[in-house]
KOLFIDO-825957 format. One line per 8 residues: number of its first residue (from 1); their letters; for each residue x, y, z of N, C-alpha, C. Coordinates in nm, 3 decimals, decimal comma, always signed. Each point is the difference from the previous one (the first is absolute). Last residue first. Layout:
% residues N
NUM) A) X Y Z X Y Z X Y Z  ...
***
This chain:
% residues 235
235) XXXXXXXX) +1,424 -0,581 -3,204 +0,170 +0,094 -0,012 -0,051 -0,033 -0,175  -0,211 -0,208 +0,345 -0,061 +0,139 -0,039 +0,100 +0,067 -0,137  +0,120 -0,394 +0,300 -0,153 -0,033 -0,108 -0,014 +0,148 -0,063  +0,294 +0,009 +0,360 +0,062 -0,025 -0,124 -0,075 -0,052 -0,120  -0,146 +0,223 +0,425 +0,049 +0,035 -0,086 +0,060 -0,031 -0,116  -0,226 -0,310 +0,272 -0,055 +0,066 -0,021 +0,066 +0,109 -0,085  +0,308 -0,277 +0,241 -0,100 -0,072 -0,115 -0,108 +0,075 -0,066  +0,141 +0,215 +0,384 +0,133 +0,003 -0,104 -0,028 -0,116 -0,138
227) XXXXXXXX) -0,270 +0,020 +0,384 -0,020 +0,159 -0,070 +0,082 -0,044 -0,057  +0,003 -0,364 +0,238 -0,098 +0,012 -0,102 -0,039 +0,076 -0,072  +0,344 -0,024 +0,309 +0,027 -0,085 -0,127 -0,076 +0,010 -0,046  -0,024 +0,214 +0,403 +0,057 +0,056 -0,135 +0,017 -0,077 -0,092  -0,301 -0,181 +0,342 +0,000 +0,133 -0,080 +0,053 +0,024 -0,088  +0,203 -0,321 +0,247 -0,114 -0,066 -0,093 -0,046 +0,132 -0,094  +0,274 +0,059 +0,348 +0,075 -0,034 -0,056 -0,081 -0,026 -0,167  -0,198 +0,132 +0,453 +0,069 +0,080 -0,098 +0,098 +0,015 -0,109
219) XXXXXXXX) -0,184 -0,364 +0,265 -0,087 +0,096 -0,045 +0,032 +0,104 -0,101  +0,299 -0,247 +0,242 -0,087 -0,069 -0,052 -0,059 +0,036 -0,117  +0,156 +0,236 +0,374 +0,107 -0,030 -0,078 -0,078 -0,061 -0,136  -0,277 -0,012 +0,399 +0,030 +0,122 -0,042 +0,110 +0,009 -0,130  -0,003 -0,375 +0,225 -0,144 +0,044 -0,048 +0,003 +0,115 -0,067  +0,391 -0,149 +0,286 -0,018 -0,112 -0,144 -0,149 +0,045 -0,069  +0,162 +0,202 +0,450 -0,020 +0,048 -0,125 -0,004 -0,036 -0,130  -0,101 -0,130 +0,438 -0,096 -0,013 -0,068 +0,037 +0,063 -0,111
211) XXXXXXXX) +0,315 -0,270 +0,152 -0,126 +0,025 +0,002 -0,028 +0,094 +0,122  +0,509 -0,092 -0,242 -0,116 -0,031 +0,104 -0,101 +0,020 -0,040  +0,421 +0,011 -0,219 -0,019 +0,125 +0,057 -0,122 -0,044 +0,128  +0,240 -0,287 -0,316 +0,097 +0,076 +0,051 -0,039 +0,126 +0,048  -0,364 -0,335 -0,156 +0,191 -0,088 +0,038 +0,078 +0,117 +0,033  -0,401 +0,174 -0,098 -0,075 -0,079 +0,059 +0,213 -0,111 +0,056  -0,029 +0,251 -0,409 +0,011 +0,094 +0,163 -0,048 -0,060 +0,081  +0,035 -0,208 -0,364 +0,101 +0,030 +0,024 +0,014 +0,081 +0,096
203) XXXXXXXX) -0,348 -0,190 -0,155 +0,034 -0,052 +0,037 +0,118 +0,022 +0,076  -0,265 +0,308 -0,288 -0,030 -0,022 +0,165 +0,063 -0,098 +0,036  +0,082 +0,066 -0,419 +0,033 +0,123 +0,097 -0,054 -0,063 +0,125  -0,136 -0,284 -0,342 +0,177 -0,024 +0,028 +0,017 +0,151 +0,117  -0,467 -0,006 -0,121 +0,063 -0,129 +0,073 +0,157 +0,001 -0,033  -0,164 +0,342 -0,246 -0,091 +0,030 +0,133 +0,096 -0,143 +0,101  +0,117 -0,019 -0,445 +0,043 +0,120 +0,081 -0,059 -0,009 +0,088  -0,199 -0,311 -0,248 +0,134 +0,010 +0,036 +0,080 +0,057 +0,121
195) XXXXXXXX) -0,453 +0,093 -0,246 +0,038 -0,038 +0,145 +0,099 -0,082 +0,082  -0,032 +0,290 -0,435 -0,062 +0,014 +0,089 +0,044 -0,053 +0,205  +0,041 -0,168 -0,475 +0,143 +0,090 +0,093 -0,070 +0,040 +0,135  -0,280 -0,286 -0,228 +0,058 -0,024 +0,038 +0,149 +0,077 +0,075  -0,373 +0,188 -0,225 -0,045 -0,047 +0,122 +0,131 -0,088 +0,063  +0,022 +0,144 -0,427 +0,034 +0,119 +0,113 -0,094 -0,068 +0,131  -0,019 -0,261 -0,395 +0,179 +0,014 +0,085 +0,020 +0,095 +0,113  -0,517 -0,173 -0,078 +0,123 -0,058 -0,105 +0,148 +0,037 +0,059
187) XXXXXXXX) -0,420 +0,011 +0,238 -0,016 +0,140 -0,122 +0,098 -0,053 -0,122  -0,295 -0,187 +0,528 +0,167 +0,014 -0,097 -0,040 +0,027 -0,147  -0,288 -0,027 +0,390 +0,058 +0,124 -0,004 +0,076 -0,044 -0,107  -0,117 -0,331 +0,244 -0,128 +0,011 -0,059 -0,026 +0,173 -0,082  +0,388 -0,177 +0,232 -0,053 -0,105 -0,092 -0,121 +0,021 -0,021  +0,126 +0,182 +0,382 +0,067 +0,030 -0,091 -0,027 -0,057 -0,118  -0,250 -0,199 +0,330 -0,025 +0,127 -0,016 +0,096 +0,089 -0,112  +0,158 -0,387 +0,165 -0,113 -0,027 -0,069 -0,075 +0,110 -0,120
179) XXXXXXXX) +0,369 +0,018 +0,352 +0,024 -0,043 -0,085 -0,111 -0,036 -0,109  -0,111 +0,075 +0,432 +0,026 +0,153 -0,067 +0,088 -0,039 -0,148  -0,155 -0,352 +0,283 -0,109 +0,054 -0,045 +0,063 +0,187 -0,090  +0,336 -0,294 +0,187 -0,110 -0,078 -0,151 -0,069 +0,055 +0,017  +0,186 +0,182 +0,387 +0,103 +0,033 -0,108 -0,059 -0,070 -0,117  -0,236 -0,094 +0,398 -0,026 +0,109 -0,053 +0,085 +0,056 -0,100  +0,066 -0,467 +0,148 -0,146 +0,048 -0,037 -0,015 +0,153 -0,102  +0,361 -0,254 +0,291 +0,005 +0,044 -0,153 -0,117 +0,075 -0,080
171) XXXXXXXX) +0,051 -0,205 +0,440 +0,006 +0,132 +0,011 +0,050 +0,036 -0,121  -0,152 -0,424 +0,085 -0,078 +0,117 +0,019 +0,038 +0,126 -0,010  +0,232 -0,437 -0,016 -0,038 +0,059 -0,045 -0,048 +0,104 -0,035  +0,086 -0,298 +0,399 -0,129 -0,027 -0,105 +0,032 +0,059 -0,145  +0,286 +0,103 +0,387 +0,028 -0,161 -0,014 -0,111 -0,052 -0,117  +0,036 +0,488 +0,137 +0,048 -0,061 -0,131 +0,052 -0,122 +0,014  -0,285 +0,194 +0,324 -0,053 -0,011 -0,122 +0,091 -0,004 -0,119  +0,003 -0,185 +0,540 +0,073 +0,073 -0,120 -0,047 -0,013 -0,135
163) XXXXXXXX) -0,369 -0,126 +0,363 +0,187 -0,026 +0,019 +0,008 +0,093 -0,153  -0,480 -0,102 +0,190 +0,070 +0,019 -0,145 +0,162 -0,031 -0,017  -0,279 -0,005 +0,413 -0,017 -0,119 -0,082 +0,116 -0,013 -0,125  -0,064 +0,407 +0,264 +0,122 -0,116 +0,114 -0,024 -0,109 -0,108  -0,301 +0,355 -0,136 +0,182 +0,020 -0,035 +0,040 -0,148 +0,056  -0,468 +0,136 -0,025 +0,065 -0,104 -0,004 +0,139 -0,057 +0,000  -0,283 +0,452 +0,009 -0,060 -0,095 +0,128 +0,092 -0,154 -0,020  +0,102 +0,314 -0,281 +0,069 +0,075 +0,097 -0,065 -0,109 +0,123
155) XXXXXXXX) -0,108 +0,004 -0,461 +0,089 -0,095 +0,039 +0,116 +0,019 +0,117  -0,482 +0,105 -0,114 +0,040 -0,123 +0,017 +0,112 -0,011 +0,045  -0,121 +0,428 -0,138 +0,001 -0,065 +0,158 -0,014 -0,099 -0,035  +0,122 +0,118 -0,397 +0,088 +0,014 +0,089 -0,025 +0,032 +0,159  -0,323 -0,153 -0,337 +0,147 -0,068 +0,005 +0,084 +0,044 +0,101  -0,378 +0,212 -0,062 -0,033 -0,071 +0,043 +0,097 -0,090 +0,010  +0,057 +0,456 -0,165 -0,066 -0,023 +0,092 -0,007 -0,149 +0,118  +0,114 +0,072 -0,482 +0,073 +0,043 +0,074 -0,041 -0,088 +0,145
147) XXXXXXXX) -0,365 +0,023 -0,285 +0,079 -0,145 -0,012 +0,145 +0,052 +0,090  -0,302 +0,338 -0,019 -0,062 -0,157 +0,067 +0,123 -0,046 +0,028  +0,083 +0,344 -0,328 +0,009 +0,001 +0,134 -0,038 -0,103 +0,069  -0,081 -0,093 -0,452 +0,165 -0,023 +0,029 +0,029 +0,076 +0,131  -0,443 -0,001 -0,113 +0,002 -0,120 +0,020 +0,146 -0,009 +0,042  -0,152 +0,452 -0,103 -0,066 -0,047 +0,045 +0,067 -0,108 +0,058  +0,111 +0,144 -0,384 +0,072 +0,085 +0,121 -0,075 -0,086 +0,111  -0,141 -0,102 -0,440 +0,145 -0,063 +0,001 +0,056 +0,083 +0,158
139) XXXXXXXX) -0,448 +0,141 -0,159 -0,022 -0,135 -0,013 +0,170 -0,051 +0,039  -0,034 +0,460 -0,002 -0,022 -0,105 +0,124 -0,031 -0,114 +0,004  +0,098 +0,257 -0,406 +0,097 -0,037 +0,084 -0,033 -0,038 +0,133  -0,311 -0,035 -0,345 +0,131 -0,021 -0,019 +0,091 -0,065 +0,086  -0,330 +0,352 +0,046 -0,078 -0,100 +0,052 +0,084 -0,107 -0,054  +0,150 +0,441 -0,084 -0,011 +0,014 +0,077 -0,090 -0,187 +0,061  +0,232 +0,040 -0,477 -0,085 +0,088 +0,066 +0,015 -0,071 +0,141  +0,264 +0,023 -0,527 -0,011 -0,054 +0,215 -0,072 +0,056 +0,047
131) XXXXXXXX) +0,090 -0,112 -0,570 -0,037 +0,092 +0,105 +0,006 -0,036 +0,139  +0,131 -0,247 -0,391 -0,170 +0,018 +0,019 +0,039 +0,110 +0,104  +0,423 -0,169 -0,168 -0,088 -0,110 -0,055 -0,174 +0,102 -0,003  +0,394 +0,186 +0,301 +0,005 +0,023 -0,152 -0,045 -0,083 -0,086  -0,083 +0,015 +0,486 -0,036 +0,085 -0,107 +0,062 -0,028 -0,137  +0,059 -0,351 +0,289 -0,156 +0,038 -0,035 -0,049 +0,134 -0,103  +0,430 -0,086 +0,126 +0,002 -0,141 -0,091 -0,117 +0,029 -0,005  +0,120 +0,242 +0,371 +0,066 +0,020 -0,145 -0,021 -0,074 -0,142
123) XXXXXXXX) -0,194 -0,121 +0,400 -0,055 +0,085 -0,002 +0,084 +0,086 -0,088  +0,219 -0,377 +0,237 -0,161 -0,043 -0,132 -0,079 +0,108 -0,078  +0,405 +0,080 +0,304 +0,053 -0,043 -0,142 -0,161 -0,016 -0,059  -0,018 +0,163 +0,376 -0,013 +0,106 -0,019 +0,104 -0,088 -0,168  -0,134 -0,301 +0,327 -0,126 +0,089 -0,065 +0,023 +0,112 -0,073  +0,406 -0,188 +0,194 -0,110 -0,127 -0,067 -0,084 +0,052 -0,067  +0,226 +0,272 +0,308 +0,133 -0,053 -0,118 -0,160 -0,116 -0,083  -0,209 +0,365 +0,316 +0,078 -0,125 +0,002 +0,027 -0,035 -0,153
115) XXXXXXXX) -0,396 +0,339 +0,295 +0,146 -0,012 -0,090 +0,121 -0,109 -0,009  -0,391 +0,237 +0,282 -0,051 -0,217 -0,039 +0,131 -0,004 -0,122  -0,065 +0,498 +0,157 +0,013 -0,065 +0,149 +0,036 -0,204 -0,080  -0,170 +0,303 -0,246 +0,143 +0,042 -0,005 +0,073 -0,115 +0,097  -0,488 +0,056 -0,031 +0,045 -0,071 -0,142 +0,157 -0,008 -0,004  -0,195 +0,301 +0,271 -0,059 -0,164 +0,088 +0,037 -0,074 -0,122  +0,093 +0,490 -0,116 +0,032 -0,084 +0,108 +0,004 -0,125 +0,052  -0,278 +0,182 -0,370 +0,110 -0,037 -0,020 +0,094 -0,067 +0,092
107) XXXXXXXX) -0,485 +0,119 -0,027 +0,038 -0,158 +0,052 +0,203 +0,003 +0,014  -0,300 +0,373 -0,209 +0,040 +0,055 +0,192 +0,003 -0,170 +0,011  +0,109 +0,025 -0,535 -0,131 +0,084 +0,146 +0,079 +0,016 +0,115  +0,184 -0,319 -0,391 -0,089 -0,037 +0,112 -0,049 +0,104 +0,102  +0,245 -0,086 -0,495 -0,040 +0,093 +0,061 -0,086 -0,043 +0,123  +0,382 -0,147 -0,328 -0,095 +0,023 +0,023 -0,053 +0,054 +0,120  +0,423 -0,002 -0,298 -0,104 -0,136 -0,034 -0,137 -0,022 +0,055  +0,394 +0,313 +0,128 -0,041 +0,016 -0,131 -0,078 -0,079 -0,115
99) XXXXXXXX) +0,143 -0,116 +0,502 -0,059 +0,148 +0,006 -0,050 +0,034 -0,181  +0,256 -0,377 +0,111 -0,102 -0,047 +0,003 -0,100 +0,198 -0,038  +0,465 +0,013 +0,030 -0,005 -0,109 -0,100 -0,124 +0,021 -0,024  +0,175 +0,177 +0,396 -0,017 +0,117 -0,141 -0,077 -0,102 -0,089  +0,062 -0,232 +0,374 -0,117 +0,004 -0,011 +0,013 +0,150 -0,122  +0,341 -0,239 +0,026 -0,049 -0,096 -0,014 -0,154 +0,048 +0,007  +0,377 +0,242 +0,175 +0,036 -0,060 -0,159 -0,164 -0,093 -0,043  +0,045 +0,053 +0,439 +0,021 +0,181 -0,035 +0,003 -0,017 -0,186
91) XXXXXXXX) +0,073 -0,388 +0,337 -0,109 +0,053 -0,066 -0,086 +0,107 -0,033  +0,484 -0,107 +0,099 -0,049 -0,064 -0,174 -0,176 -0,013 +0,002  +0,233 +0,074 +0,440 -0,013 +0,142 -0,093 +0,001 -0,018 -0,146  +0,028 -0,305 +0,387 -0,114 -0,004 -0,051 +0,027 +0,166 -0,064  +0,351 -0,231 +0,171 -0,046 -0,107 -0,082 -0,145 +0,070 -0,056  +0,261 +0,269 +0,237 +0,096 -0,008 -0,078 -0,093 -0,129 -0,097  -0,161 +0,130 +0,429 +0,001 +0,119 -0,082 +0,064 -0,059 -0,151  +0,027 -0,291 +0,356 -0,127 +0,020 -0,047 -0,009 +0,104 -0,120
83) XXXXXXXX) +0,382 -0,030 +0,234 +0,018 -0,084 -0,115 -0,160 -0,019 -0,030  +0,116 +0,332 +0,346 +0,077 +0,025 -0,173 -0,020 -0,097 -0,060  -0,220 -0,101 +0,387 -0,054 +0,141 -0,010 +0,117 +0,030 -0,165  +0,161 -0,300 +0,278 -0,117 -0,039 -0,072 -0,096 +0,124 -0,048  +0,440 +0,090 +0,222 -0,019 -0,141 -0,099 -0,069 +0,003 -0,041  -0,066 +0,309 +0,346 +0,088 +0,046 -0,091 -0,027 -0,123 -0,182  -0,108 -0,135 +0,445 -0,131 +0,081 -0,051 +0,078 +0,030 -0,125  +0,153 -0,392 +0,235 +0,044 +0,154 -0,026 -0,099 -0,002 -0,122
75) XXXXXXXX) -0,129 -0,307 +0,501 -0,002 +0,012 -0,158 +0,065 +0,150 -0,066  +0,003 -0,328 +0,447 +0,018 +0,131 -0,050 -0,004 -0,001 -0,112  -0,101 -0,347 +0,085 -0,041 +0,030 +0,128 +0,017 +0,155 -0,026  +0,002 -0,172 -0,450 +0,038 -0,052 +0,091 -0,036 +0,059 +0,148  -0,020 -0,033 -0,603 -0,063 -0,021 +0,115 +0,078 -0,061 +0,112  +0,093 +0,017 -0,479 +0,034 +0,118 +0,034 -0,011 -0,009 +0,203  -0,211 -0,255 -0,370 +0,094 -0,102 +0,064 +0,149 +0,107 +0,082  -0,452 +0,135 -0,117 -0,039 -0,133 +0,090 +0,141 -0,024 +0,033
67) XXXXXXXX) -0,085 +0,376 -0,334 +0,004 +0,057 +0,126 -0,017 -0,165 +0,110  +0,026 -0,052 -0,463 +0,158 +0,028 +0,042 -0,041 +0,058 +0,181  -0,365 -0,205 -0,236 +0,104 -0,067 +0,053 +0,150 +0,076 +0,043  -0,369 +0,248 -0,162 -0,036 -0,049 +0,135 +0,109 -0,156 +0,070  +0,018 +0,241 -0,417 +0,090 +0,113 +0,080 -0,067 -0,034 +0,148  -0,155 -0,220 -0,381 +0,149 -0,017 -0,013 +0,057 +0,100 +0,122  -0,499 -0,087 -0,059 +0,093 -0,101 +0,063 +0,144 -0,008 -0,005  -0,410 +0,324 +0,106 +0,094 +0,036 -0,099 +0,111 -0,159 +0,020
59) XXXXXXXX) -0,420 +0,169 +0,266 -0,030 -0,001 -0,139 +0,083 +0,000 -0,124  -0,147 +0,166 +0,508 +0,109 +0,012 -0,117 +0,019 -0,052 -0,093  -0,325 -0,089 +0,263 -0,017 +0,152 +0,018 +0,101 -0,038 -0,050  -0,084 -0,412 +0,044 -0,165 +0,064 -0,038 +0,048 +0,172 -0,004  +0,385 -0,293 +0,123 -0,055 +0,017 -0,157 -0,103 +0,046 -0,009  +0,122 +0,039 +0,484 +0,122 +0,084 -0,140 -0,041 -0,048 -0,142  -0,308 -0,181 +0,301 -0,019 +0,149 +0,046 +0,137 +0,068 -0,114  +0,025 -0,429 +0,070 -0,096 -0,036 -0,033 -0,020 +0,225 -0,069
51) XXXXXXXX) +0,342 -0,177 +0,303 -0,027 -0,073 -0,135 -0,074 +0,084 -0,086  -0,072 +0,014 +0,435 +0,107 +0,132 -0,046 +0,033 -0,048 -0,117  -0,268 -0,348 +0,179 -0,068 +0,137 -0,003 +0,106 +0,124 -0,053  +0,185 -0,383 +0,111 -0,083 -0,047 -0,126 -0,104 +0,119 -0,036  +0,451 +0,073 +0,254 -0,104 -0,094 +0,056 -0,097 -0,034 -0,163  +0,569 +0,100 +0,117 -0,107 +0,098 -0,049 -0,129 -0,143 +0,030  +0,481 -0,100 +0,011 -0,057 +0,062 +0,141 -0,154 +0,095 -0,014  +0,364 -0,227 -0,341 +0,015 +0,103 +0,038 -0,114 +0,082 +0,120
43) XXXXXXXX) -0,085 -0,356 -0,272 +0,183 -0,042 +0,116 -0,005 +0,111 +0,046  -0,398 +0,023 -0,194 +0,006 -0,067 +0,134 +0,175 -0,009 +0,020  -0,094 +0,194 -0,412 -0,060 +0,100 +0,134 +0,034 -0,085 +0,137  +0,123 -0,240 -0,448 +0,095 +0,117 +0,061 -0,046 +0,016 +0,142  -0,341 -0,260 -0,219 +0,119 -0,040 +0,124 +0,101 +0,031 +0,063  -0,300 +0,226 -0,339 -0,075 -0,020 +0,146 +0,119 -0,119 +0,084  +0,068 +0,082 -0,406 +0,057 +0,146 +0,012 -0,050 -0,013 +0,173  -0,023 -0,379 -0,315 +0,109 +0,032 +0,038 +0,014 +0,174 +0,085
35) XXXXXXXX) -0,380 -0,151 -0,188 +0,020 -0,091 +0,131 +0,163 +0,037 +0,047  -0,200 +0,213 -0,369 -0,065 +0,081 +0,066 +0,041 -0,121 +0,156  +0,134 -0,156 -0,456 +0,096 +0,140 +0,059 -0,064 +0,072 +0,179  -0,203 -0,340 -0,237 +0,097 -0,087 +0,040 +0,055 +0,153 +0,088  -0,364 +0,124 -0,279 -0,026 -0,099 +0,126 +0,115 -0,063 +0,084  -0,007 +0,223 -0,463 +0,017 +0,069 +0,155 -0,018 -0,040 +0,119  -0,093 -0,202 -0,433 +0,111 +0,041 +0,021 +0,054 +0,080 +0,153  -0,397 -0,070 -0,166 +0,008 -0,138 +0,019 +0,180 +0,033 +0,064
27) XXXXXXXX) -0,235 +0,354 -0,137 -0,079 -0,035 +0,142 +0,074 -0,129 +0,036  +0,100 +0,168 -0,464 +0,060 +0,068 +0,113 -0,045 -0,002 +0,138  -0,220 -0,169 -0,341 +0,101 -0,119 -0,008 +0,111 +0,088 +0,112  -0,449 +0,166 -0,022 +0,013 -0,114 +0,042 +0,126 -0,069 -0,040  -0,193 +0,413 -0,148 +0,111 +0,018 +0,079 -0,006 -0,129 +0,046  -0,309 +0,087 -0,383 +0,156 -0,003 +0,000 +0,132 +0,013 +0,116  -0,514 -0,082 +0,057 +0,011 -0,056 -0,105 +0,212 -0,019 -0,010  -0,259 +0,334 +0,234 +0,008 -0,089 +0,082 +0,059 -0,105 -0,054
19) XXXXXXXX) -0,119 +0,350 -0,259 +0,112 +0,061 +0,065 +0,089 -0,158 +0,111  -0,430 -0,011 -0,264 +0,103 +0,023 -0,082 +0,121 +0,000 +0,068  -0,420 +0,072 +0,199 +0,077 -0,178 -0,044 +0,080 +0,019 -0,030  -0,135 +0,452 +0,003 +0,030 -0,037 +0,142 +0,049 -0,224 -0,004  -0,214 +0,245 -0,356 +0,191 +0,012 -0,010 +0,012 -0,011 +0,152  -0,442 -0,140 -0,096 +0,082 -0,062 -0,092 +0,167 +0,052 +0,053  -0,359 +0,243 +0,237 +0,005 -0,112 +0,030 +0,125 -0,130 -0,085  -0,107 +0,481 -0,142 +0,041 -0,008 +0,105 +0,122 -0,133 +0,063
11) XXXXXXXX) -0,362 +0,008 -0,383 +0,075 +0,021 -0,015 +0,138 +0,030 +0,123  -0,444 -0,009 +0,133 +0,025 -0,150 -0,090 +0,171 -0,018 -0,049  -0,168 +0,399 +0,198 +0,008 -0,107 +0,090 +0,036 -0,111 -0,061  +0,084 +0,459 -0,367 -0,135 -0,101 +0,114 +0,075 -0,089 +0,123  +0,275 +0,454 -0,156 -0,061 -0,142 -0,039 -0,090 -0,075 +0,073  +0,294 +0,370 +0,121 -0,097 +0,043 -0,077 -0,041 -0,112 -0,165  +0,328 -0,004 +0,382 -0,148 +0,030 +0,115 -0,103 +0,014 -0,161  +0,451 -0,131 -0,074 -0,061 -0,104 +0,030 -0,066 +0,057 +0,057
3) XXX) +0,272 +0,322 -0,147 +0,096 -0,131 +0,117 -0,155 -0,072 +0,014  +0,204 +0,174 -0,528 -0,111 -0,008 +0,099 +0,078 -0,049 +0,166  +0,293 +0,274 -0,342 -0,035 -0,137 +0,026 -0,114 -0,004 +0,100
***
């Protein structure tokens, strides 16, 4: 798969729109999520700059909320440190995925680095339609950091305004946007066992076992259902 250096500017230029083009309903979307996460920070005693500084360098919003609401004068390192681990090791899964779709050079890294549940769905949906190239995916990496970025110091500079983000709603946000996202994946039944399994398992450990291992569980729950659907197609 081309990574986009070895195309004109012109050309360049186009899938770089392109990219910008399709992550906007996930920019729109994220916006709410990215306030709720900045008012976490402030209850939680964090400034708009340390905000600011944990999404511009980490970069991970599901395992940046569990580490917010994790957060305390003493914070257990232990805690958060396993449930980070535990939420972001699907992008171990996710960049094999992309890895065999294309090829971005010595960018790979810094391309690894802008990885996200959102872009890294558009950029599945890109390759297998036309190819993904390297100018693509920063057209959609690019703007959905910003946009992070910029929401969620807002909503760390505005927390005291905001009050409880599920008196608004808001904190549904990010569960419809991944609901979405799923739905844009669905295959017919095995998508549905699929993710059945994945969601009835984790619920259940999440009720009688705790977090963070409702994720992990989850996960691995989802997996095997899908090899085992897989073998039985084969069969």
């Amino acid at each position: 798969m081309a990574s986009g250096m070895n195309h004109t500017p012109l050309r360049r230029a186009a899938e770089f729109r392109d990219g910008a083009r399709d992550i906007l309903p996930p920019l729109i979307a994220a916006a709410p999520i990215g306030l709720v996460y900045g008012a976490i920070c402030a209850s939680k005693g964090m400034t708009a700059l340390e905000t600011a500084l944990m999404s511009g360098l980490v970069f991970a919003g599901g395992s940046q909320f569990a580490a917010a609401e994790l957060w305390a004068p003493s914070p257990p390192l232990f805690a958060i440190a396993l449930s980070t681990l535990m939420i972001n090791a699907r992008h171990v899964l996710m960049g094999a995925s992309l890895a065999r779709k294309a090829r971005f050079g010595a960018a790979t890294p810094l391309a690894a680095f802008f990885m996200a549940d959102e872009n890294w769905a558009l950029a599945e949906r890109r390759a297998a339609a036309r190819g993904l190239t390297l100018a693509y995916w920063f057209g959609m990496a690019a703007p959905f950091w910003l946009n992070w970025l910029g929401f969620t110091t807002l909503g760390s500079a505005a927390g005291a305004l905001l009050g409880d983000p599920a008196r608004l709603g808001a904190d549904f946000a990010f569960t419809a946007l991944i609901i979405g996202l799923v739905a844009g994946f669905w295959k017919g039944r095995a998508t549905g066992v699929t993710v059945a399994v994945s969601g009835v398992t984790a619920a259940l450990v999440w009720r009688f076992v705790g977090s963070p291992w409702h994720v992990l569980a989850g996960a691995a729950a989802g997996m095997a259902a899908a090899a085992a659907l897989v073998r039985s197609a084969a069969r």
